[in-house]
N, C-alpha and C positions, 0 to 999 in steps of 0.2 A: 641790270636786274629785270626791266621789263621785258626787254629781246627775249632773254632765257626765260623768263616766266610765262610769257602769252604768246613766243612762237617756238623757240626752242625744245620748250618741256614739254607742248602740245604734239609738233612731231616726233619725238621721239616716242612716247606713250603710246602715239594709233600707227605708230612701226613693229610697236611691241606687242600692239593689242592687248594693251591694260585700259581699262576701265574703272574707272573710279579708284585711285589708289593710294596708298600711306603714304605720303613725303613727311621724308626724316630730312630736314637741313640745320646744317651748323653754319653762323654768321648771316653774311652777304647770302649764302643757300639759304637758310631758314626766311629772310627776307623776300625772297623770289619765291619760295615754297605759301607762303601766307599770300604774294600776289596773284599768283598759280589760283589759290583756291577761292578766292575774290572773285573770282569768272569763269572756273572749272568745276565739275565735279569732282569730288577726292572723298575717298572712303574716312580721312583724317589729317590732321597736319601733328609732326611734333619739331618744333620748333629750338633748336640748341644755341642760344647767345645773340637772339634776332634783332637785327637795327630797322629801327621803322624812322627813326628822324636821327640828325646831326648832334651832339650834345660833346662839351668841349672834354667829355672820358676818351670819345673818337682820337681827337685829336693827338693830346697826349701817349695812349695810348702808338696809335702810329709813328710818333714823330720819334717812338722810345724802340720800333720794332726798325725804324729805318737806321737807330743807333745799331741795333742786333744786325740789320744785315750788312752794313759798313766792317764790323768786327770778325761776323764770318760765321758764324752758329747757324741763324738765319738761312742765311744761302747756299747752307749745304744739305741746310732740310729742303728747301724749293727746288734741288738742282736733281731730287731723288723724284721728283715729280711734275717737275716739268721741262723741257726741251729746251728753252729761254724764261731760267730763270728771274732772270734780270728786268729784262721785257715786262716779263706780267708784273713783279715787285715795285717797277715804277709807275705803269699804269695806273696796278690799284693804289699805292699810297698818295700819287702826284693827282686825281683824282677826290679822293677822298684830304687830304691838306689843300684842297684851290680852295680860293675865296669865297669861289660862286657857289663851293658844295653846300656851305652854312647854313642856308636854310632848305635842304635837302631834308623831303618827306614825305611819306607813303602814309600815314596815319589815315587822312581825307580820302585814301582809292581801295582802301577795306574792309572788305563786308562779307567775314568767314562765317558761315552759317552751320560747316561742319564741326565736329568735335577737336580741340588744339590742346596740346601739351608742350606747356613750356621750361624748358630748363636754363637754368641760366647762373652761373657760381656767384655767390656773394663776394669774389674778389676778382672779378672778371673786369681787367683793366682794359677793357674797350668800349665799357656800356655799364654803367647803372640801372638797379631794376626799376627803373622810372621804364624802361622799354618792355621789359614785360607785363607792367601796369597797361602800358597802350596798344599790346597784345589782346590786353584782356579786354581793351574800350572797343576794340573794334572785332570784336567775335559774338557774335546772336546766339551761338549753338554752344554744348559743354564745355568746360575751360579746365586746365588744371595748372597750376604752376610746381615747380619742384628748385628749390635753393641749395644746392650744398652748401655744408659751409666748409671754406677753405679752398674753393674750387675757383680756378680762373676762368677764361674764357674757353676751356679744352675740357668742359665733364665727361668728355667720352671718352680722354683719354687721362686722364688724372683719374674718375671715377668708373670706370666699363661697365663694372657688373652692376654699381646701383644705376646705373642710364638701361643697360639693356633691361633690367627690373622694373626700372619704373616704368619704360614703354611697353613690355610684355604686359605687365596689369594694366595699363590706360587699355590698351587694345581689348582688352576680354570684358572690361565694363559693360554692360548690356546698351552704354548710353550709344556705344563704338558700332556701328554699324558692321552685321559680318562681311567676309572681302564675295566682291559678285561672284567668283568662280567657283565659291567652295557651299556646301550643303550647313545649314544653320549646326554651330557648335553649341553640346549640353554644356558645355564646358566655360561657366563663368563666377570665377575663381575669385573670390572674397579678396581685393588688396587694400593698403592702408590709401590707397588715392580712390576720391570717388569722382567723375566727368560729370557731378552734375553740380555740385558748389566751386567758385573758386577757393582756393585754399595755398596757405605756403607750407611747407616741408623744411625745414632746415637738421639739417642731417651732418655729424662732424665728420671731416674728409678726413684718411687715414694717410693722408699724406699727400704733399706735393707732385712730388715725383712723378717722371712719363717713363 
């Protein structure tokens, strides 16, 4: 997560010639995207299902996903995107299940001073929103949180249109800095999330289903 956070995401960015810019991550992403902005400048972070410490939902939750790829569901969703499935599957669970990961935590190396939105499903069996609480401990600048309920660890894919909804209005908040490249927009658009209290949303999922 560091590697990719403080050197991977930095060259990639000044290849790209972005400048200050919106990281959307989900999991282990949303983790690196918050360390990213800890020592980078970012026009914002929005944060989908982020682990900032070890908590035994981790656990269970993987030890339940290594059942899934043993069966075969799993691995046929990994195999659609990645070259060695297998490889990365063991890495990150063998990884995240060692002894030493336990008291694994980023909480103490974060100091987001730009505006974060965080989403995270009230049935998200790989984390408790005890983690978006210490999203919210370690940000100086706007916060917003957003809970479905019914939603796992996948709002963007269980939920699409209220995730791309709710980041379309964090974004246009006046708290949201405009993006460097583009000329200041009239356009700031009353939504029911405001970037400058925390707050929770709990909102009913219309279903499971991907």
């Amino acid at each position: 997560m560091h590697e990719h956070a403080h050197e991977v995401l930095p060259e990639l960015l000044d290849a790209l010639g972005m400048r200050r810019p919106v990281l959307v991550g989900h999991s282990d992403g949303a983790s690196m995207a918050l360390l990213h902005a800890s020592a980078h400048p970012v026009r914002a972070v929005v944060g989908m299902g982020p682990h900032l410490y070890f908590e035994e939902e981790n656990r269970r939750g993987i030890e339940n996903a290594r059942a899934s790829y043993a069966a075969g569901p799993l691995a046929r969703k990994l195999a659609m995107v990645h070259d060695d499935p297998r490889g990365v599957f063991d890495r990150w669970s063998g990884v995240w299940l060692s002894p030493a990961f336990r008291d694994w935590s980023i909480e103490d190396e974060l100091d987001v001073t730009a505006p974060v939105l965080a989403i995270q499903g009230d049935a998200d069996e790989y984390g408790t929103l005890a983690q978006v609480d210490a999203v919210e401990r370690a940000v100086d600048g706007p916060f917003v949180r957003l809970v479905p309920e019914g939603c796992d660890h996948y709002p963007h894919l269980v939920r699409p249109g209220l995730v791309v909804d709710a980041v379309r209005g964090f974004l246009a908040e006046p708290a949201v800095p405009a993006a460097p490249s583009a000329a200041p927009s009239a356009h700031t658009a009353h939504t029911a999330h405001t970037a400058h209290t925390a707050h929770t949303d709990r909102i009913p999922s219309a279903g499971a289903g991907r």
